[in-house]
C-alpha positions in Angstrom: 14.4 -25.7 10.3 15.8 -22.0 9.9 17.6 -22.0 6.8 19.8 -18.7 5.3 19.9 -17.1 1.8 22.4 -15.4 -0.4 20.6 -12.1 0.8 22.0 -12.9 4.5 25.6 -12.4 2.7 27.5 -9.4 4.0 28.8 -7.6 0.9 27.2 -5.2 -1.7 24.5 -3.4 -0.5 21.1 -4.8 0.1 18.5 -3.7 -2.4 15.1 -3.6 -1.6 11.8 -2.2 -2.7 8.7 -0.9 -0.5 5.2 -1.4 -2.1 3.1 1.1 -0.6 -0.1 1.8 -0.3 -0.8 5.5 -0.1 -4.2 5.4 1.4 -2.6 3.7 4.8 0.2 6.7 4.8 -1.1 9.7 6.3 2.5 11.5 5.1 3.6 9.2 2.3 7.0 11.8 1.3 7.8 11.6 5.5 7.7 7.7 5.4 9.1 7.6 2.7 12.2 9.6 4.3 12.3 8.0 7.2 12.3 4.9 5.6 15.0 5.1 3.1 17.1 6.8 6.2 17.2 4.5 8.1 18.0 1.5 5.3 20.8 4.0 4.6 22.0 3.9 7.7 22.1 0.0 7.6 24.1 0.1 4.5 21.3 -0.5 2.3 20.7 0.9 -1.3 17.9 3.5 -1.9 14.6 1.4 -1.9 12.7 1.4 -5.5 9.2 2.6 -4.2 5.9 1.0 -5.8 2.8 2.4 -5.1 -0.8 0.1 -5.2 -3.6 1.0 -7.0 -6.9 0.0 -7.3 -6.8 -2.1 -9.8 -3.7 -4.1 -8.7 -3.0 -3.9 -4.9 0.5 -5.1 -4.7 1.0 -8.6 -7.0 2.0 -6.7 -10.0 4.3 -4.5 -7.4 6.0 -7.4 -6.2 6.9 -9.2 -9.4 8.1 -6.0 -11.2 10.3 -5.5 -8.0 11.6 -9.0 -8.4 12.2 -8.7 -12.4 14.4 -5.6 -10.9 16.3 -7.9 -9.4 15.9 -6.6 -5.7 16.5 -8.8 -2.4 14.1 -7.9 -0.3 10.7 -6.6 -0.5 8.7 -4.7 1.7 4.7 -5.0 1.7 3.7 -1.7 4.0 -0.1 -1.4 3.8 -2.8 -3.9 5.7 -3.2 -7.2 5.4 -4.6 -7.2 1.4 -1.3 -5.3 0.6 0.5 -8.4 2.6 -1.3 -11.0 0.6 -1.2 -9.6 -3.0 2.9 -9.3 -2.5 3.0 -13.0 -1.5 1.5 -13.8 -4.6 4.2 -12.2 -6.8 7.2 -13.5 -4.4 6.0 -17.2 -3.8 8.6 -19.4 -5.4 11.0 -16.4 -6.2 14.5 -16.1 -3.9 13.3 -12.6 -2.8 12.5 -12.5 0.3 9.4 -10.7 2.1 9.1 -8.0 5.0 6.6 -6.7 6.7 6.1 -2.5 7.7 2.5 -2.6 8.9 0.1 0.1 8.0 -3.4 -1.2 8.2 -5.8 -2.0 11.5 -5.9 -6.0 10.8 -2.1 -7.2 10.4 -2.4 -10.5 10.6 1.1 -11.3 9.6 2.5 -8.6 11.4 1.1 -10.1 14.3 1.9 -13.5 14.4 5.3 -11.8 14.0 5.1 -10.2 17.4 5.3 -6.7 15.2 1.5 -5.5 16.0 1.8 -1.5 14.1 5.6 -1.6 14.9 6.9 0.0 11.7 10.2 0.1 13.3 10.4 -3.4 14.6 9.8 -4.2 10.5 12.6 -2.0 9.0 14.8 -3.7 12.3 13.8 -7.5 11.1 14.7 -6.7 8.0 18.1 -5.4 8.1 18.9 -7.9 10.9 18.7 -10.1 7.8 17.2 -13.4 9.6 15.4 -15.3 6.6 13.0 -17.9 7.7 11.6 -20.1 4.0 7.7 -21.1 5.5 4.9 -22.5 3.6 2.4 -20.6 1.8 -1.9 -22.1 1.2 -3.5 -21.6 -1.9 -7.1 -21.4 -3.2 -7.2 -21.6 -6.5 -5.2 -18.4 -8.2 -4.8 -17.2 -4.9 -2.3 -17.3 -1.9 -2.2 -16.5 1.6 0.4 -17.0 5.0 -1.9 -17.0 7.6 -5.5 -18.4 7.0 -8.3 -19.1 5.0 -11.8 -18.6 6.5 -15.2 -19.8 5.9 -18.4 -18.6 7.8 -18.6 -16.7 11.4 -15.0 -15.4 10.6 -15.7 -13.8 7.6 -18.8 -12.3 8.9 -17.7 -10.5 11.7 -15.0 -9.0 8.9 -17.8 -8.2 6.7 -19.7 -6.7 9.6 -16.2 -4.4 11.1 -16.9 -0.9 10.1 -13.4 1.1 8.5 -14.0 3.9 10.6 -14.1 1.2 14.2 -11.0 -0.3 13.3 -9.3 3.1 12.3 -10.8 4.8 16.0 -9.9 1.8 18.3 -7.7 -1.0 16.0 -8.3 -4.5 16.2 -10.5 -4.7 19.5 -13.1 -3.4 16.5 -13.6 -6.9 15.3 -15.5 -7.6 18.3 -17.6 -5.3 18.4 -18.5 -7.3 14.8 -18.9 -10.4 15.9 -21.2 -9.9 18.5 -23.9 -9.3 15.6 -23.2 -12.3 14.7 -22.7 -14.7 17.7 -26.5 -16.6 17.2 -26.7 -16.9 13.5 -27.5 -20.2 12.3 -24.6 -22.6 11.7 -23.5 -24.9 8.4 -23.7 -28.4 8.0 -20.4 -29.1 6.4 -18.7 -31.8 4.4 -14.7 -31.9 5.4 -12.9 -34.1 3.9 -8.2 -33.9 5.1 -6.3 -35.5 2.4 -7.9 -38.6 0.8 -9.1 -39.1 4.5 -13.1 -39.9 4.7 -15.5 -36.7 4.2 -16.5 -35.3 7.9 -20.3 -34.4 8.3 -20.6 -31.6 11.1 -22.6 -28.6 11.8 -19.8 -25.5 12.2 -20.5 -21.6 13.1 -16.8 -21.4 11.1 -14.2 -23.2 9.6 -10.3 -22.1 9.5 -7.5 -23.1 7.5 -4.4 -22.3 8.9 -0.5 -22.1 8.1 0.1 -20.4 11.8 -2.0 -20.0 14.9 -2.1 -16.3 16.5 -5.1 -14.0 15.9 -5.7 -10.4 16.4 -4.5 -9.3 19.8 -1.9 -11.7 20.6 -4.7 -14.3 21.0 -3.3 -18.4 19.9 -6.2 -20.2 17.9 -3.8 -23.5 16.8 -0.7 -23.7 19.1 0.9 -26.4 17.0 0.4 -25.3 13.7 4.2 -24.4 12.4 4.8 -22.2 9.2 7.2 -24.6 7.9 6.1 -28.5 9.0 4.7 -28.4 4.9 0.8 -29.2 6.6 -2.0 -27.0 7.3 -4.1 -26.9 10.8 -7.9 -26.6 10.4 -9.8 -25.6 13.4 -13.6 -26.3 12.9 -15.2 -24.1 15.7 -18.8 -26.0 17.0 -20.6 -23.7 19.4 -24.5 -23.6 19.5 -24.8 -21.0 22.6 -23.8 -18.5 24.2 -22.4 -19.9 26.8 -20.3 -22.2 24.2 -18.9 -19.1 23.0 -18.3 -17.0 26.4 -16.2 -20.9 27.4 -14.3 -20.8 24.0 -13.1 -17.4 24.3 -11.9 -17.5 27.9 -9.9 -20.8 27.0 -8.4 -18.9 24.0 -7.4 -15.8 25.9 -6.2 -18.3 29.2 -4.3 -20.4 26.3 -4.9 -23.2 28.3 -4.0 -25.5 24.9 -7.4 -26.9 25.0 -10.3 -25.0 23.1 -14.1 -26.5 24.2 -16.2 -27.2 20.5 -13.3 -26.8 18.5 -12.5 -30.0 16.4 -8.9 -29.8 14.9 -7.1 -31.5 12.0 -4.4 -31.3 10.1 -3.1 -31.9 6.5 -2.0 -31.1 2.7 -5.2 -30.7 1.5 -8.4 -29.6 2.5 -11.9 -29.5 1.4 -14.9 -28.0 2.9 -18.1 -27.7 1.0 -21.1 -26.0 2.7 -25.0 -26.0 2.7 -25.2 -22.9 1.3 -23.2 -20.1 0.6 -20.9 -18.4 3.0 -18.8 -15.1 3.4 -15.0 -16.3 3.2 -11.9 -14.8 3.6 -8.1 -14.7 3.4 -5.6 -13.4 5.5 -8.3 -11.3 7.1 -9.4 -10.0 3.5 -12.8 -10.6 2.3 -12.9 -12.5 -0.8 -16.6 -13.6 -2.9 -18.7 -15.5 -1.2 -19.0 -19.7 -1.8 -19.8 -23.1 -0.8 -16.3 -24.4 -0.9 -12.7 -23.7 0.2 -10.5 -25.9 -1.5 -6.9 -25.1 -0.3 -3.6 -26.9 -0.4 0.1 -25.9 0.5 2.8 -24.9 -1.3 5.9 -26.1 0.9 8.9 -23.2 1.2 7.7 -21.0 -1.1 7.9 -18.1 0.5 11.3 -16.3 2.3 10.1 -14.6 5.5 12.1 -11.7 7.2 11.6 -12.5 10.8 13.2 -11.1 13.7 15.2 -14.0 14.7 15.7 -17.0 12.0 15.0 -20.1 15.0 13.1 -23.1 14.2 10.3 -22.4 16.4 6.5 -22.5 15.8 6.1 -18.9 16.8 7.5 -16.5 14.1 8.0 -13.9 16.9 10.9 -15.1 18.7 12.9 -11.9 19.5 10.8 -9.1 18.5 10.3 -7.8 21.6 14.5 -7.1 21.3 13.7 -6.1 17.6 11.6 -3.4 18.6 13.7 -1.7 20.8 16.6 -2.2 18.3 14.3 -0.9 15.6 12.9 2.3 17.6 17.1 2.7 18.4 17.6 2.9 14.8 14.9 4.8 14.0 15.7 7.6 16.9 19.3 8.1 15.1 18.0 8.6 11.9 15.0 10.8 12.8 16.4 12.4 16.2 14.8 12.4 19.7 12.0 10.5 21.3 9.4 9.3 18.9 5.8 8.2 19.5 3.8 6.9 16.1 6.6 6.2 13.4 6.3 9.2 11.4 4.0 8.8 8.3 2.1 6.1 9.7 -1.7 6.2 10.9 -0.9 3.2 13.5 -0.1 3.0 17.1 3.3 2.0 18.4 2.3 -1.1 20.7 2.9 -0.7 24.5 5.9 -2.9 25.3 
């Protein structure tokens, strides 16, 4: 159910801060401009700006942005920027938005905001607040989904400089290396349900359903229902896979060798050790992924606060609002947002 915070409160201005990483800027003192412009124009304070670094890519960001007391944060970087802010805002009252800047995106996506920099800044300071649940492996958290097997492969096998030429279609291009490998026999067990012996080319873990390119893995899976959808994915040929994919890009509802379950708790433990991955960030390899979820712990900026499955209900308004916005702060048409490497999606 949507819910509202004391940040949805008209009244002193909003303060936010944007943790950034540089190396997904191509003109960080532009964004950062354009940025802060158009908050201003909103009504918002000046945005404290945070910068990643190696060594810590955005938790310690986020939490020294929440000990300065700010509202809203914004994570603008790819998807490992994404995850390491959850980690410092889940179970905080701060709440998290999204300015995408990387070629994966994964929450930007299944927020209908693709590279839409402007459709970010626009959910934002529309001030719709959506709390959804957040999984966790061990120290670490993620909004989307956790990975075991092909998934992570066809990561590991995604060249930087493929994703950076032609975006997301790149990941394709790495899994067809990886389309006849042999698959794991796995132990899953849902819950204190009974352990499930299958063979699997990958197992997913999910909090929401979309995928790179618009594409719906888990049509029910709801950020906010306090369960997590697991999608066990079966194929042995070719031709398993070519039938998979078509249902998946049809979104007929029904996926051929793809078991489904749902839960608190999972456990998968592998035959031997597989590439995983969260959020669409490699992570060390294992033989487990042990997650669970962590109800509401996370405030979302969305662009419209509805109880709905799909985070993206009205983005397609937000953009246009958002590229409004932006047009009066930066004057005239604009392509790319400036500052950004990304695309601006076709509408």
């Amino acid at each position: 159910m949507a819910q509202t915070d004391a940040v949805t409160r008209r009244g002193a201005a909003v303060r936010s801060a944007v943790v950034i990483n540089p190396a997904k800027i191509a003109d960080v003192d532009e964004f950062r401009a354009l940025v802060g412009g158009v908050l201003a124009e909103a009504g918002w304070a000046e945005p404290l700006w945070l910068s990643t670094t190696v060594d810590d890519p955005g938790e310690g960001q986020a939490r020294q942005a929440v000990a300065s007391g700010v509202d809203v944060v914004f994570a603008c970087g790819g998807d490992g920027t994404v995850m390491s802010c959850v980690a410092g805002l889940v179970g905080t009252d701060t709440a998290l938005a999204i300015l995408p800047a990387g070629t994966g995106n994964l929450l930007a996506a299944n927020l209908g905001l693709s590279t839409d920099v402007a459709a970010g800044l626009q959910a934002a300071v529309d001030r719709g607040r959506r709390r959804i649940d957040v999984g966790q492996l061990d120290h670490r958290y993620f909004v989307v989904m956790a990975g075991m097997g092909f998934d992570a492969k066809m990561l590991a096998a995604t060249s930087e400089k493929t994703k950076a030429r032609i975006g997301w279609p790149a990941y394709l291009v790495g899994a067809l290396r990886h389309l006849r490998d042999r698959p794991m026999r796995v132990r899953l067990r849902i819950d204190d349900g009974p352990v499930v012996h299958t063979r699997a080319r990958t197992v997913l873990v999910a909090n929401v359903g979309r995928l790179q390119g618009g594409i719906t893995l888990l049509a029910g899976a709801e950020p906010d229902d306090g369960q997590l959808d697991v999608a066990v994915l079966t194929p042995r040929s070719l031709r398993h896979w070519l039938a998979m994919g078509w249902a998946l890009i049809r979104g007929t509802g029904r996926v051929p060798r793809m078991q489904v379950y749902r839960g608190r708790e999972v456990s998968v433990c592998s035959d031997r050790d597989q590439p995983r991955e969260l959020d669409g960030d490699l992570i060390e390899s294992g033989r487990t992924l042990r997650v669970s979820v962590c109800p509401a712990a996370l405030w979302l900026c969305v662009p419209r606060p509805e109880a709905d499955p799909d985070l993206s209900v009205d983005a397609k308004s937000a953009a246009e609002r958002g590229e409004d916005l932006v047009e009066r702060v930066h004057g005239g048409s604009i392509g790319p947002v400036p500052g950004t490497t990304g695309q601006r999606p076709q509408s």
